[in-house]
C-alpha positions as CSV (number, residue, x, y, z in Angstrom):
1,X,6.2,-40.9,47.7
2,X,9.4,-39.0,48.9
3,X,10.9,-36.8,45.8
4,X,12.5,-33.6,45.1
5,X,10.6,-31.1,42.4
6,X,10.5,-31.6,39.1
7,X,10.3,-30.3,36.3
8,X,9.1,-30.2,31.9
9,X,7.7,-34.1,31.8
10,X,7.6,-33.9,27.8
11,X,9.8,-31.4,26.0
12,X,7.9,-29.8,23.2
13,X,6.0,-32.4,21.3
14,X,4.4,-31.3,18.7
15,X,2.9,-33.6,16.2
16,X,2.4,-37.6,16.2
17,X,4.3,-39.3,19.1
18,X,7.8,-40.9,19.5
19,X,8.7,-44.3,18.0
20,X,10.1,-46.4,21.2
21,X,12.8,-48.9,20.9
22,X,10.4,-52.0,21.7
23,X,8.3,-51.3,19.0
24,X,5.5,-49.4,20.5
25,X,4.7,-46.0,20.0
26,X,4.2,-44.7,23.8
27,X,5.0,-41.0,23.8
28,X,2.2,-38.7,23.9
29,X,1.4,-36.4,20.6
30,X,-0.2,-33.8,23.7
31,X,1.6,-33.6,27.4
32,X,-2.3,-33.4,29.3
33,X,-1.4,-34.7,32.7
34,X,-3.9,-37.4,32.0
35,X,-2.5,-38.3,28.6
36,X,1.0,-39.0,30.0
37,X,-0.3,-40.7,33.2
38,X,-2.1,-43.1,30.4
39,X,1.2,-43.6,28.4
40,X,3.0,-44.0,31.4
41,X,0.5,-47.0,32.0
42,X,1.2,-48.8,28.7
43,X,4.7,-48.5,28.5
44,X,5.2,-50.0,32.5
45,X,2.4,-52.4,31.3
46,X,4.4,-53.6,28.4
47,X,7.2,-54.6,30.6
48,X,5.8,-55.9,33.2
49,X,4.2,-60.0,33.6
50,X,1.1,-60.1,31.7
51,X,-2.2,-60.7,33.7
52,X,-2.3,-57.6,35.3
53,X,-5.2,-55.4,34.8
54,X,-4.8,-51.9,34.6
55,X,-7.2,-49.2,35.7
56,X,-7.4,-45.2,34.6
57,X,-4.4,-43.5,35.9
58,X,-5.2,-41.2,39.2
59,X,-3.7,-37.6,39.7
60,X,-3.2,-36.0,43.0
61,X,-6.7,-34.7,44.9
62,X,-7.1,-30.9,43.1
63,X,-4.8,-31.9,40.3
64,X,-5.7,-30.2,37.1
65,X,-5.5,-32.5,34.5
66,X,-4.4,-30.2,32.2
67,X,-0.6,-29.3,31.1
68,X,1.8,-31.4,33.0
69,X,4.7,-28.5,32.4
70,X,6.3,-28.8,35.9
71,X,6.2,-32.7,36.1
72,X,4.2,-35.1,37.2
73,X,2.7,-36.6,39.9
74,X,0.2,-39.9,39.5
75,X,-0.5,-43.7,40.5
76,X,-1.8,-46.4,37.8
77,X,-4.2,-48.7,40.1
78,X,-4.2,-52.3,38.6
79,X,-5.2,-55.6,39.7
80,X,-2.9,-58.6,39.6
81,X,-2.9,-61.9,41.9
82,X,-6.4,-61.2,43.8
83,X,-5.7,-57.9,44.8
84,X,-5.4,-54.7,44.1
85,X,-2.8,-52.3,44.0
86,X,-1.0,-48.7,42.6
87,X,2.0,-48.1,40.7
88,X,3.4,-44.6,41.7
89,X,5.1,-42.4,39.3
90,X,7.3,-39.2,40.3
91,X,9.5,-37.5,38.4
92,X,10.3,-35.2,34.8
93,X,12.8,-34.2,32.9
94,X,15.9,-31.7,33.4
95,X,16.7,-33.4,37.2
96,X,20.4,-33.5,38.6
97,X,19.2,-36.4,41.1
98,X,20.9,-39.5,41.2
99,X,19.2,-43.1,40.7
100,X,21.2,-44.7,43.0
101,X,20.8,-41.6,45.9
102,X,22.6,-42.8,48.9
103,X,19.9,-40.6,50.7
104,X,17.5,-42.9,50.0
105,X,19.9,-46.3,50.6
106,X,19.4,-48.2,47.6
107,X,19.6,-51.8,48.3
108,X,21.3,-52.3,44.4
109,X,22.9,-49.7,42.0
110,X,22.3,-51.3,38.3
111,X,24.3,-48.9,36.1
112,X,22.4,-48.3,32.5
113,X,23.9,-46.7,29.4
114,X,23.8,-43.4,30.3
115,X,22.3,-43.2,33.3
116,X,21.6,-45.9,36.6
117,X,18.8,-47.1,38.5
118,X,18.7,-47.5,42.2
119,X,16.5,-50.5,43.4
120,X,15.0,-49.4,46.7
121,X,13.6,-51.9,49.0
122,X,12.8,-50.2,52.8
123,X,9.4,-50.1,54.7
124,X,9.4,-46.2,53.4
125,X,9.3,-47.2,49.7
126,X,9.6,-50.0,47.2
127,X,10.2,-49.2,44.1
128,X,13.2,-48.2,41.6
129,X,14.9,-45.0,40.7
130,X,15.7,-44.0,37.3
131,X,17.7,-41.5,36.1
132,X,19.5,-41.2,32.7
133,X,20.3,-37.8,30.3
134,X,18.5,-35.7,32.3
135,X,15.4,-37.7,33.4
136,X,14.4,-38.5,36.8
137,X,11.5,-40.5,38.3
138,X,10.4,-42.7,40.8
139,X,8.5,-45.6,39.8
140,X,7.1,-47.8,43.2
141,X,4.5,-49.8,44.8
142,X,3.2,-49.1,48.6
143,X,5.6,-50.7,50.8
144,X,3.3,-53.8,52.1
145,X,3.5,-56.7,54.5
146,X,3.2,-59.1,52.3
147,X,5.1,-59.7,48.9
148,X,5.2,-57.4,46.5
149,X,3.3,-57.6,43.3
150,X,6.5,-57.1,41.0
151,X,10.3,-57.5,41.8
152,X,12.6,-54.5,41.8
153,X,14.3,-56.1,38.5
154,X,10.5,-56.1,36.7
155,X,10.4,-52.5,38.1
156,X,13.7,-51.6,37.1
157,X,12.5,-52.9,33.2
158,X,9.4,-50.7,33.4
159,X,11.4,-48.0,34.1
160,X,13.5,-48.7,30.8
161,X,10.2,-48.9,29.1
162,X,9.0,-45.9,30.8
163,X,11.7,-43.7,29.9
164,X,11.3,-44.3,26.1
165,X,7.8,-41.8,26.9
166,X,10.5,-38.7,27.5
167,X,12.6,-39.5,24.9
């Protein structure tokens, strides 16, 4: 996945976790690497069609899965359709990036309050960017030859419920 550095994924929580809009509570009490990689997970998974399954989120090879205090870096294998697949997430807080970088030609600009998401859709990478307040990530499938599991506008939701984790 093509992205620039990032930077604090969760911004001091201390305590219980934050209350998300839809209802569900998906933002870590403790910022582990793994623990936000599994958040992550359920707030995409809440968004997206249902029949999907969802496997434990992988970090990078040599990843510590400690403290995630310079961003993070992950993928969320699931199965859906017959096959399997990953969901790739980049990205932190305290980014300047835009979501609709026309570096990376977005093929749509879908401006959000506060913010935008840039729905990419090129044989180097199929996904959506998200940026809003301050929050940056790429959220993507492997560009394939066949179909893609979810549409840019399903991955353009996740990444609405996926930003309620760094709220």
């Amino acid at each position: 996945m093509a992205a620039a550095g990032v930077a604090t994924l969760v911004s001091g929580s201390s305590g219980g976790g934050h209350q998300a809009a839809g209802g569900g509570d998906f933002t870590p009490a403790d910022s582990s690497c793994v623990t936000v990689a599994a958040t992550v997970r359920d707030a995409a998974a809440s968004a997206l069609p249902d029949g999907a399954r969802w496997g434990q989120p992988r970090l990078p090879e040599g990843a510590a899965p400690g403290q995630c205090g310079t961003g993070g870096l992950f993928w969320l294998p699931f199965q859906y359709r017959g096959h399997e697949a990953e969901l790739g997430f980049e990205g932190g807080t305290g980014m300047t990036q835009q979501g609709c970088d026309p570096e990376r030609r977005p093929v749509r600009c879908q401006e959000i309050d506060g913010g935008e998401i840039g729905h990419l859709d090129s044989p180097e990478e199929y996904g959506v960017l998200f940026e809003r307040d301050g929050l940056y990530f790429f959220l993507g499938l492997e560009p394939t030859a066949a179909d893609p599991d979810f549409t840019t506008d399903q991955l353009a939701d996740a990444a609405e419920a996926v930003a309620t984790v760094f709220s």
